[in-house]
N, C-alpha and C positions, 0 to 999 in steps of 0.2 A: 499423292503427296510428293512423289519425286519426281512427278513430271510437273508441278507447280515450282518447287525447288529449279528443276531446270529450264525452267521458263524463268525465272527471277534470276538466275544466270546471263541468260544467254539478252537479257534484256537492255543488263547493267553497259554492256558496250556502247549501245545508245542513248545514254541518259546525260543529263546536261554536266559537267566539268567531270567527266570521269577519271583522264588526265592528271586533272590537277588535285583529286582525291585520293587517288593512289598516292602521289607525292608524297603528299600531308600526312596519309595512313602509314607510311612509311617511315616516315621522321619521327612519329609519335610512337612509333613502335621502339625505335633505335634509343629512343630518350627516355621510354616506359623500364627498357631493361639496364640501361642506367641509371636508371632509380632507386632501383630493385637492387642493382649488387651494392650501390653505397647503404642504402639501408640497411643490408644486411651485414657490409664490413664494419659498420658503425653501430651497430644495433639499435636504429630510431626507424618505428616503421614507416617512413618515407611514403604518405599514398600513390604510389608509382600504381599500382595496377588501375587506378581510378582514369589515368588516360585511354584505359582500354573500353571507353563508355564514348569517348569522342571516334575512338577505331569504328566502332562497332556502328554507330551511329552515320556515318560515313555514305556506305552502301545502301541502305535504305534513303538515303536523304536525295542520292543517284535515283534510285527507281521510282521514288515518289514524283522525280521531276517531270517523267513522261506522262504522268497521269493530266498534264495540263494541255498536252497534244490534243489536236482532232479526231485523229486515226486510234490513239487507245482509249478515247469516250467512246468512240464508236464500236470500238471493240466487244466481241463477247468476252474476251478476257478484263474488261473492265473492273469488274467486282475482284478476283482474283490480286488481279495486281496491286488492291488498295485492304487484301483483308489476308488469305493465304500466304500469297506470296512475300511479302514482306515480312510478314512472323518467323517463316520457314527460314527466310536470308539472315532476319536477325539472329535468329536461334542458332542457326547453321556459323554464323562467323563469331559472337558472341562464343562459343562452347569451344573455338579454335583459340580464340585469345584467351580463355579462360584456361584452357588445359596447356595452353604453352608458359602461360603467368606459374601454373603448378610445376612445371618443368624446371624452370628457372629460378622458383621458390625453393624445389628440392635440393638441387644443384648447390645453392646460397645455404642451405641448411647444412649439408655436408662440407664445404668450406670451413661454415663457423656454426658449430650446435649452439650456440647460446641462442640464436635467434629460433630453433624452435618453438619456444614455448610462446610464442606470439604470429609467427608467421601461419599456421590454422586458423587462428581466428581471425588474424588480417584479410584471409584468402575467403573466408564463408561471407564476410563482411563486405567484401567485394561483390560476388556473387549476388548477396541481396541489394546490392546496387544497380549491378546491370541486370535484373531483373525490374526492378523500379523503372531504370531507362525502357526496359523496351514496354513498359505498360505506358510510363509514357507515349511512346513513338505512336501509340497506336490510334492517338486522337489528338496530338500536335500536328499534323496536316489538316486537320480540321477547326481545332480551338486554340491554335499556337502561343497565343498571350496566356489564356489563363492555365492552359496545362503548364507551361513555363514558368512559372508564378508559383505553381504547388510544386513542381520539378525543386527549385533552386532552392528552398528549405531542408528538403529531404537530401541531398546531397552535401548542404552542407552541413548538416548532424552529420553525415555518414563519415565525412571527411575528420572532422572534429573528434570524432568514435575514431577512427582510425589514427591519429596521432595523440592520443587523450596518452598519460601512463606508459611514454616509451611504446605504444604499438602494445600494450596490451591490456588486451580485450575483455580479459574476464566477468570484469564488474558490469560492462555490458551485456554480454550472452551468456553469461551465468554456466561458461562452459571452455574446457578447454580441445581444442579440438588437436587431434593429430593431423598430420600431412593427406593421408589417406582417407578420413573422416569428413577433412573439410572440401575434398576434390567430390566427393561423394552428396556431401550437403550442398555444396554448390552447384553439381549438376542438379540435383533435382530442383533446387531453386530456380536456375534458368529454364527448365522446362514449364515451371508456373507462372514465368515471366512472358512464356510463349505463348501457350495456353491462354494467360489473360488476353496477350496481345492479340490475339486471332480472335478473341467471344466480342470484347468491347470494338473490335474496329466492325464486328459484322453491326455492330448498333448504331457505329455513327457513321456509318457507308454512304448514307445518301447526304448526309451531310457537306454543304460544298465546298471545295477545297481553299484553304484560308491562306489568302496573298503573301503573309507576314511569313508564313514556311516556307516560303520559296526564296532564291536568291534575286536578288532585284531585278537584274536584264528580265528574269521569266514572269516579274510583275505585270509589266507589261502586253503579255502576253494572255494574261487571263480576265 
């Protein structure tokens, strides 16, 4: 497992706009947590942590781009790179921007406590989002339209759920969650978000890789 992890590492340096992904990861990060503290000085739950679905998505959209080289079809690492190793990257950055979103959420909570009684469920809410994204990820390089198609409903209830009532959540999850409950519920939730991700891409593996995921210069290419 962690020599698949550092293989999905050490990969990402080679993959197409790495560059200019970092950038973007970067900007959406600086804006995510600008989201986060006006929400929380205003007390409307702002979907700020919902950009951390475009973070996360980022790296995997890198490594999937080598899959359309010569040298990684030919590869024995082939299979790997399109079913392990990308669960493991998503799981792996996905659980960084989640527990830093919980950082930040904490932080915001001691500031202003009025905003706890919403920010747990804001944050479990999240978590079952970017578990969504990465069951998507795991057959949009394969079926890009139609996984996108069922992706952009479910997102936007999610989003909808997450500013419905001031950011809270109750009447949805039927639950209030603490700071520490929801960091909890959320991890396990992204480990099911992995788990899927790794079973359904061993199913559509042979599946061949679909033009419309790729960025256009690498259309051409395939």
């Amino acid at each position: 497992m962690m020599n698949d992890w550092k293989l999905g590492m050490k990969m990402l340096r080679y993959g197409y706009g790495i560059k200019m992904y970092c950038i973007l990861g970067g900007i959406v990060i600086v804006l995510n947590i600008a989201a986060i503290i006006l929400g929380g000085t205003t007390g409307n739950a702002i979907p700020s942590g919902y950009m951390l679905l475009v973070v996360g998505m980022l790296p995997v959209q890198v490594l999937f781009s080598l899959n359309i080289t010569g040298m990684v079809q030919a590869s024995p690492c082939k299979k790997k790179l399109q079913t392990s190793v990308p669960a493991l990257l998503n799981f792996s950055i996905m659980t960084v921007m989640y527990l830093c979103e919980a950082l930040v959420c904490g932080i915001m909570i001691l500031v202003n406590p009025q905003c706890r009684e919403w920010m747990g469920n804001t944050l479990v809410l999240m978590a079952g989002l970017l578990a969504v994204t990465m069951l998507y990820m795991s057959v949009a390089y394969k079926y890009f339209v139609v996984s996108s198609l069922c992706l952009i409903p479910i997102i936007c209830i999610g989003l909808t759920g997450g500013i419905i009532g001031d950011g809270r959540l109750t009447d949805l999850l039927k639950t209030d969650f603490s700071l520490g409950q929801a960091v909890l519920a959320g991890l396990a939730l992204l480990i099911v978000g992995a788990l899927g991700q790794y079973f359904i891409s061993l199913l559509v593996y042979k599946a061949p890789m679909d033009k419309m995921s790729q960025a256009a210069p690498l259309r051409k290419l395939m």
